[in-house]
MARKOLLUM-19864 format. One line per 4 residues: number of its first residue (from 0); for each residue x, y, z of C-alpha. Coordinates in nm, 3 decimals, decimal comma. Each point is the difference from the previous one (the first is absolute). Last residue first. Layout:
N
NUM = X/Y/Z  ... $
# end
This chain:
413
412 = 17,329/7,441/9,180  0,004/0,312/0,180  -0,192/0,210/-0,293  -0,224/-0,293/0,042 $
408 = -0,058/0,047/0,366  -0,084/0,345/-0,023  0,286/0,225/0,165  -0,056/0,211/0,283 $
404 = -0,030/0,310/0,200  -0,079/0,132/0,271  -0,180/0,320/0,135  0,134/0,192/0,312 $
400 = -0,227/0,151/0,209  -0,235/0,313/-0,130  -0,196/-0,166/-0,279  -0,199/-0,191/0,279 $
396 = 0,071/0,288/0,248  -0,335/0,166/-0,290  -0,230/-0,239/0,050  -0,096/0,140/0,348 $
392 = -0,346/-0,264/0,031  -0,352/0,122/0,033  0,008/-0,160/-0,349  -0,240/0,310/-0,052 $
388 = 0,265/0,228/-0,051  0,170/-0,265/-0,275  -0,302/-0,064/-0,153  0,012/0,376/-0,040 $
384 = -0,273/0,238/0,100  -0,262/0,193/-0,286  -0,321/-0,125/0,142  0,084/-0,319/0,308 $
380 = -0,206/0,082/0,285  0,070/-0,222/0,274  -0,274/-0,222/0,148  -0,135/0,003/0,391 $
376 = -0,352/0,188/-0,094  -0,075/-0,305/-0,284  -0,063/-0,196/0,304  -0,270/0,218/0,097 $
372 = -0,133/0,016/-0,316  0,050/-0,382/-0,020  -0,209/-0,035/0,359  -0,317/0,171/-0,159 $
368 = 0,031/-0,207/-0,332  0,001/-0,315/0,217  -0,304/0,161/0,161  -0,215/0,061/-0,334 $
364 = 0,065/-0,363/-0,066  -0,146/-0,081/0,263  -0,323/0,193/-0,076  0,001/-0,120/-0,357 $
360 = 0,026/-0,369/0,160  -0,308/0,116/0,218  -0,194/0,063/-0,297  0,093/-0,331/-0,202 $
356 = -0,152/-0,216/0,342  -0,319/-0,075/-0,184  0,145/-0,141/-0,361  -0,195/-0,318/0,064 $
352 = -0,169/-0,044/0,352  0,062/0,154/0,358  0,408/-0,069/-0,015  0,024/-0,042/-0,427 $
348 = 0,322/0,221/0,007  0,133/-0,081/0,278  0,284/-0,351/-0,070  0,058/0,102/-0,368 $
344 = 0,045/0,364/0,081  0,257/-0,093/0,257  0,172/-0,259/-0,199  0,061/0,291/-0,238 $
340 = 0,044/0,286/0,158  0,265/-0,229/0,241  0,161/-0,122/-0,306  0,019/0,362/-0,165 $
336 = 0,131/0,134/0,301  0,292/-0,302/0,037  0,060/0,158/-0,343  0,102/0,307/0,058 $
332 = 0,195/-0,108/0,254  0,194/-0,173/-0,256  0,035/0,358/-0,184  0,119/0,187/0,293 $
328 = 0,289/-0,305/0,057  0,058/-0,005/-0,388  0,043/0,356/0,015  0,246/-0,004/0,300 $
324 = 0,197/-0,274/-0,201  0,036/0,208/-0,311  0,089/0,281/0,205  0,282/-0,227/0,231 $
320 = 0,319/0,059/-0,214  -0,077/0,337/-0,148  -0,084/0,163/0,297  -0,336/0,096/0,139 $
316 = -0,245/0,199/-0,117  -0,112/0,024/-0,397  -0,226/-0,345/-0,092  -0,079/0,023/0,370 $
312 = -0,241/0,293/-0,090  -0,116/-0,035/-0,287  -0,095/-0,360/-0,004  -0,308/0,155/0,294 $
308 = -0,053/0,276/-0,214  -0,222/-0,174/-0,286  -0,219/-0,156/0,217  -0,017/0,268/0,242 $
304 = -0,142/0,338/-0,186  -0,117/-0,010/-0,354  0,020/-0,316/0,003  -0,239/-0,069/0,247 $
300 = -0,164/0,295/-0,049  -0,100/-0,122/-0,342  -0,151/-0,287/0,083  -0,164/0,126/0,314 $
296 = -0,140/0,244/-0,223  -0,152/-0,307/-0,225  -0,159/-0,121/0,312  -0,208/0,309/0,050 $
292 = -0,061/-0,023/-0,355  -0,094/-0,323/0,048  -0,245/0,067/0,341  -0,145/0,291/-0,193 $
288 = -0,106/-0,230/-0,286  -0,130/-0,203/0,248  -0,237/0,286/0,166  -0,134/0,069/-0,327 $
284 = -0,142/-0,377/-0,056  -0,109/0,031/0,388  0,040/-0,152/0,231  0,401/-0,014/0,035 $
280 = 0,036/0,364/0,120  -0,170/-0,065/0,290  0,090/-0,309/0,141  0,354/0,068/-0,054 $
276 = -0,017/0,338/0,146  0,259/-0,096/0,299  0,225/-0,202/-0,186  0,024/0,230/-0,367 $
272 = 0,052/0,309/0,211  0,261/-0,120/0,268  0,158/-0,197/-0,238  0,006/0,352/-0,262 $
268 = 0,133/0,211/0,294  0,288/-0,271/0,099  0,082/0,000/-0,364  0,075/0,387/0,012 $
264 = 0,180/0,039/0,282  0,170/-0,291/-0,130  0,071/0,163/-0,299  0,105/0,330/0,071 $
260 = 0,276/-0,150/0,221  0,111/-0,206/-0,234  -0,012/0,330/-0,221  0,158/0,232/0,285 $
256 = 0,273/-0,246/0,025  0,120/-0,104/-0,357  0,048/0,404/-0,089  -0,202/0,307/-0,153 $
252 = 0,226/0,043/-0,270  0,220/-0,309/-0,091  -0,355/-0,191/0,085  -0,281/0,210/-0,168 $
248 = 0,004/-0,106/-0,372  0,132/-0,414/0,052  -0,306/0,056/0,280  -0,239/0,057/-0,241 $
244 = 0,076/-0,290/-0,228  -0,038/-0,186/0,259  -0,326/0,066/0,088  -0,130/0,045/-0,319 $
240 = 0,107/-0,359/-0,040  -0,222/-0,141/0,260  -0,267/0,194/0,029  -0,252/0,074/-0,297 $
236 = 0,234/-0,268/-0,209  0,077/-0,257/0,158  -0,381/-0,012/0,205  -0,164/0,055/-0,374 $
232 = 0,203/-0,334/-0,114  -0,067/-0,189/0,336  -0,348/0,047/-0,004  -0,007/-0,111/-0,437 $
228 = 0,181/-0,311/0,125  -0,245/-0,078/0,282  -0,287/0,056/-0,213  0,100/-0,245/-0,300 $
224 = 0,070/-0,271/0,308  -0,346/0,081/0,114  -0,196/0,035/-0,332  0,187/-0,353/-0,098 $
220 = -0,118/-0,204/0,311  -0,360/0,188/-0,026  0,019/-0,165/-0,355  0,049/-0,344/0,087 $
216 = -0,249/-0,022/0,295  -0,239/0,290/-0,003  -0,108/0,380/-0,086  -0,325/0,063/0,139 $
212 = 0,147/0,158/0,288  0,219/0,234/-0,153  0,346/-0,062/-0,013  0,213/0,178/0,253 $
208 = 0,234/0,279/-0,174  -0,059/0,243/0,340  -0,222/-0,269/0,280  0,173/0,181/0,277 $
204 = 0,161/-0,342/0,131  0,074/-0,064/-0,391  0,216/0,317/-0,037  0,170/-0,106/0,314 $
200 = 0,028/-0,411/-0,015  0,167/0,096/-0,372  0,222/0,255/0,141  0,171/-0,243/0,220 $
196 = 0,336/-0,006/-0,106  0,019/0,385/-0,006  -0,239/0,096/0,377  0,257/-0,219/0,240 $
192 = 0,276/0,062/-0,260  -0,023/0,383/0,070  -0,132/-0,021/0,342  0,275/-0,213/0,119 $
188 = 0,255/0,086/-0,223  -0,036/0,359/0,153  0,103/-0,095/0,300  0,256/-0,236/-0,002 $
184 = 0,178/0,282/-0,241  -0,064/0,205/0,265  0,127/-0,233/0,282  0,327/-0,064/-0,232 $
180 = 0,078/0,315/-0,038  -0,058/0,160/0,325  0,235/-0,308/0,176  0,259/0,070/-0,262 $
176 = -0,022/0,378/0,082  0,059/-0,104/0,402  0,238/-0,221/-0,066  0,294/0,285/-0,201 $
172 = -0,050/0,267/0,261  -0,049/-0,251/0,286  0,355/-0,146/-0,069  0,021/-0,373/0,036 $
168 = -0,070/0,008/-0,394  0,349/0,068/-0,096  0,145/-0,241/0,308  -0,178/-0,266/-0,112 $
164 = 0,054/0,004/-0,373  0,329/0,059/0,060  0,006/-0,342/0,231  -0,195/-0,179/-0,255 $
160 = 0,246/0,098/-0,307  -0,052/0,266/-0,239  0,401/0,160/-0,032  0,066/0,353/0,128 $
156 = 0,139/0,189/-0,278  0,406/-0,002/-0,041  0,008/0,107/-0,341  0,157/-0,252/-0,266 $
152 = 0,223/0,137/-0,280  0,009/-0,279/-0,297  0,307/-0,019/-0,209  -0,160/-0,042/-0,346 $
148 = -0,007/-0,342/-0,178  -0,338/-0,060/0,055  -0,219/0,319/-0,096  -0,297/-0,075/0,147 $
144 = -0,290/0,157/-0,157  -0,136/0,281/-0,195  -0,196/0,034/-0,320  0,041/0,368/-0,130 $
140 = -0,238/0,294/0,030  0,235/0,233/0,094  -0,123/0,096/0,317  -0,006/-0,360/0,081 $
136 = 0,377/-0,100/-0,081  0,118/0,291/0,194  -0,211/-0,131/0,339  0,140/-0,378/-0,145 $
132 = 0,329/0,177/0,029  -0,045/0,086/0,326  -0,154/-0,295/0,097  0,281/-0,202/-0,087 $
128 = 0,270/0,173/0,157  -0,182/0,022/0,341  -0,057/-0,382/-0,008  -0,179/-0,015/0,355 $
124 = -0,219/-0,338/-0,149  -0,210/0,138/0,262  0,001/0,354/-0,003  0,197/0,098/-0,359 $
120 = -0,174/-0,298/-0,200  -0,311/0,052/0,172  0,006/0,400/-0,078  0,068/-0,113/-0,336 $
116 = -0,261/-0,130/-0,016  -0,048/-0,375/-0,138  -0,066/-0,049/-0,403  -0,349/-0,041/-0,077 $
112 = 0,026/-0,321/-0,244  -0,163/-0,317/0,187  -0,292/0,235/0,140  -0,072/0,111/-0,344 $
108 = -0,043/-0,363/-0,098  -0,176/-0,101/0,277  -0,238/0,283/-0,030  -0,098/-0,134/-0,357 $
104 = -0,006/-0,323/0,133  -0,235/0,070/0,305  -0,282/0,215/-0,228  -0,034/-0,313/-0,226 $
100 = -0,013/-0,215/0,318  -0,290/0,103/0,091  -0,165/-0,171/-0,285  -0,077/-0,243/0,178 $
96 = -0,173/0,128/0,256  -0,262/0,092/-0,272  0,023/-0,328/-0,173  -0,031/-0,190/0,323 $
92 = -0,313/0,233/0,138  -0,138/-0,049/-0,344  0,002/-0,417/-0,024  -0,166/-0,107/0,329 $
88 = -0,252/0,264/-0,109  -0,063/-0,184/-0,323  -0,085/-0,327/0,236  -0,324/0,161/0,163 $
84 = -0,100/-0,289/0,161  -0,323/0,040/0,218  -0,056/0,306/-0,289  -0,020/-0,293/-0,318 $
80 = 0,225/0,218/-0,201  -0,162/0,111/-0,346  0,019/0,364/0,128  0,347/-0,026/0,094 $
76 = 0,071/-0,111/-0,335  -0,202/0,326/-0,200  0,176/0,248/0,243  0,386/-0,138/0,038 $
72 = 0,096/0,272/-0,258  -0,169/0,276/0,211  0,148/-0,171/0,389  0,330/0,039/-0,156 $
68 = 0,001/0,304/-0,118  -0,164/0,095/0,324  0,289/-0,171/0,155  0,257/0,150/-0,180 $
64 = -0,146/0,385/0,063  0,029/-0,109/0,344  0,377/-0,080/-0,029  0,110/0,287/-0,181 $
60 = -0,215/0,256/0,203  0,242/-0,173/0,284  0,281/0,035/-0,144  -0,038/0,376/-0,145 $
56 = -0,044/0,073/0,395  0,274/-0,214/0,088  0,183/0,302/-0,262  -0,038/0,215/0,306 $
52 = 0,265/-0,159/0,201  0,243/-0,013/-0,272  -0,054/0,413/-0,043  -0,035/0,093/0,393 $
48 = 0,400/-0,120/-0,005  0,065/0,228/-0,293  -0,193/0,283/0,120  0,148/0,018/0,372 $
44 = 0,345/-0,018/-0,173  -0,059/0,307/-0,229  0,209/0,306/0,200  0,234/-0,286/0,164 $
40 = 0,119/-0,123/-0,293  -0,078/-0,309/-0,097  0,198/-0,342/-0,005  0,014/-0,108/0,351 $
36 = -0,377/0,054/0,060  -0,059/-0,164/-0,359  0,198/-0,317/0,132  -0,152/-0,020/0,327 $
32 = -0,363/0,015/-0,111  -0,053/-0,290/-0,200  0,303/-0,196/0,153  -0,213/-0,006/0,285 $
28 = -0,287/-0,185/-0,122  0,233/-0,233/-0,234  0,087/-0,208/0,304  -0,320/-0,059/0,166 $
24 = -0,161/-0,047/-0,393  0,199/-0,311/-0,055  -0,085/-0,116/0,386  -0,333/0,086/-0,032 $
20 = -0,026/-0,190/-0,335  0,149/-0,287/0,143  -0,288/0,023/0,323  -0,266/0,060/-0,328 $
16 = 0,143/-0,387/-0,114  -0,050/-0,155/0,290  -0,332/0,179/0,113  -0,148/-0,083/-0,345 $
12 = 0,102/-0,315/0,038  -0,193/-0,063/0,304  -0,290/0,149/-0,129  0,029/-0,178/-0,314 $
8 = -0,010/-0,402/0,265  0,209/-0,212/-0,199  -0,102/-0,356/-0,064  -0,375/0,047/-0,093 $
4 = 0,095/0,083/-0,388  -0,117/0,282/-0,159  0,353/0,132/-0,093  0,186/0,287/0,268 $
0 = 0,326/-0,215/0,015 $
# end
């Protein structure tokens, strides 16, 4: 579909086939921090949810480390490209999309064999009997699953449907934490994706990695796309996985809130700085290299602080039946941030000439961190409580009435 022909437009295929990715990823998302929230302990469950958020960090050093491998072996052909044509470029932004899916079979694999909860099997599949034993099953190390022959003992727990649905989040102390949730994830996706997909315009706007002058056709193509890979290597690692490595330390003892709330503060700061001084600190060769390590700290205090938080939190509220679909709601709005950062930054950031609205981006991204601290303010603390106390939801009259029981349908037969 994506060949050189004139029959297919790539951009639009690109769209088609990133909208099945979305939908692929939409569902695994949750899954991602649901299942290790209903597996750990409450002592450790901050850690092990920070812990497959952090490892995006690995991801992304990953993937720029691929292009500048990339970019290196491509060297001698790229500079033998006629530069009005540049056909070996064609070829590397395939090969490194490409091998995307390297990363996506491995995870579909795991994702095909992770066995469900057995705090899904007792809530929503409300097989008491079964989740018991696979409880038993767990602590002994043993491979778990339905038993099928076994009389099953079903616990009457509220059924997902529209109407429960409804009613559960009718209740202002169950909407008004989905609302904070989803505006701060909205929130930080849009400075964090707003700044992350567009390094390259960034680190070229303040002339860091830029080619010298002299430096022309062919081979200022190759210094830029080696430079962009190298940026996004020392951004990974000076911010981005420090970051998150730091909050997997802090977050079972200091708590989600006060480091999303940390972290905006922080963020908003750091906008505030890098928008305002822009001029200034980008006029100098010194000046830029305090306008990336400036940038690197918003790296880092995104995840240490927000962007790792915000899958914290509705990864472990709510009940059993609707946290998945809270976290997919938080998540999604997530997203509608990182379209508006995006279309937004495409539409301003050349208002007054090339590059010359970047400044005044910073400074609105600095507000959107303002309003997620303050939206932060409205979230529950989660350190050392239940899933089951922060279900906001008295679990326990579920046990109370009357269970049933009943026969599979081939011990019937």
């Amino acid at each position: 579909m994506a060949g050189q022909a004139h029959g297919v437009n790539i951009i639009g295929v690109l769209v088609v086939w990133r909208f099945i990715m979305g939908v692929g990823i939409g569902g695994d998302y949750p899954l991602s921090s649901v299942i290790p929230a209903e597996f750990s302990s409450t002592r450790i469950r901050g850690r092990m949810m920070t812990a497959v958020g952090a490892n995006q960090g690995w991801g992304q050093l990953t993937a720029a480390l691929t292009a500048f491998v990339i970019t290196a072996g491509y060297r001698d052909t790229l500079l033998a490209d006629d530069p009005h044509v540049l056909p070996h470029v064609d070829y590397m932004w395939r090969l490194l999309i490409g091998l995307g899916c390297v990363p996506g079979a491995v995870a579909l694999y795991f994702r095909l064999t992770i066995p469900e909860t057995p705090r899904f099997t007792m809530d929503v599949e409300r097989n008491v009997r079964q989740a018991a034993r696979d409880v038993d099953r767990i602590m002994a190390a043993r491979a778990y699953g339905d038993d099928g022959e076994e009389i099953i003992e079903r616990v009457r727990a509220p059924k997902a449907s529209r109407r429960d649905f409804a009613r559960f989040f009718s209740k202002r102390e169950n909407l008004v934490p989905l609302v904070g949730m989803c505006y701060s994830w909205f929130a930080i996706d849009v400075a964090f994706y707003g700044l992350g997909l567009n390094t390259s315009i960034i680190l070229q706007a303040i002339g860091f990695g830029s080619p010298s002058a002299n430096v022309t056709g062919t081979a200022a193509v190759y210094e830029t796309l080696k430079n962009i890979s190298v940026g996004n290597m020392i951004l990974a690692v000076a911010g981005l996985i420090p970051g998150a490595w730091t909050t997997f330390l802090f977050i079972d003892f200091w708590g989600r809130k006060p480091i999303q709330l940390m972290g905006f503060i922080m963020l908003t700061v750091l906008y505030i700085i890098m928008g305002f001084a822009y001029r200034e600190l980008t006029a100098t060769s010194a000046g830029r290299k305090v306008f990336v390590f400036l940038y690197c700290l918003t790296n880092f205090f995104s995840n240490f602080g927000p962007n790792s938080t915000v899958s914290v939190f509705p990864g472990e509220s709510f009940p059993t039946r609707y946290r998945s679909t809270a976290f997919g709601i938080a998540a999604a709005s997530g997203k509608v941030g990182a379209v508006v950062s995006q279309v937004g930054f495409g539409k301003l950031v050349n208002i007054g000439g090339e590059n010359a609205f970047v400044p005044h981006l910073l400074e609105i991204f600095a507000f959107f961190m303002l309003t997620g601290a303050i939206a932060t303010l409205v979230l529950k603390e989660g350190k050392r409580m239940t899933l089951e106390e922060l279900s906001n939801e008295q679990q326990e009259r579920f046990i109370a009435r009357s269970a049933y029981s009943e026969f599979p349908s081939k011990a019937v037969a």
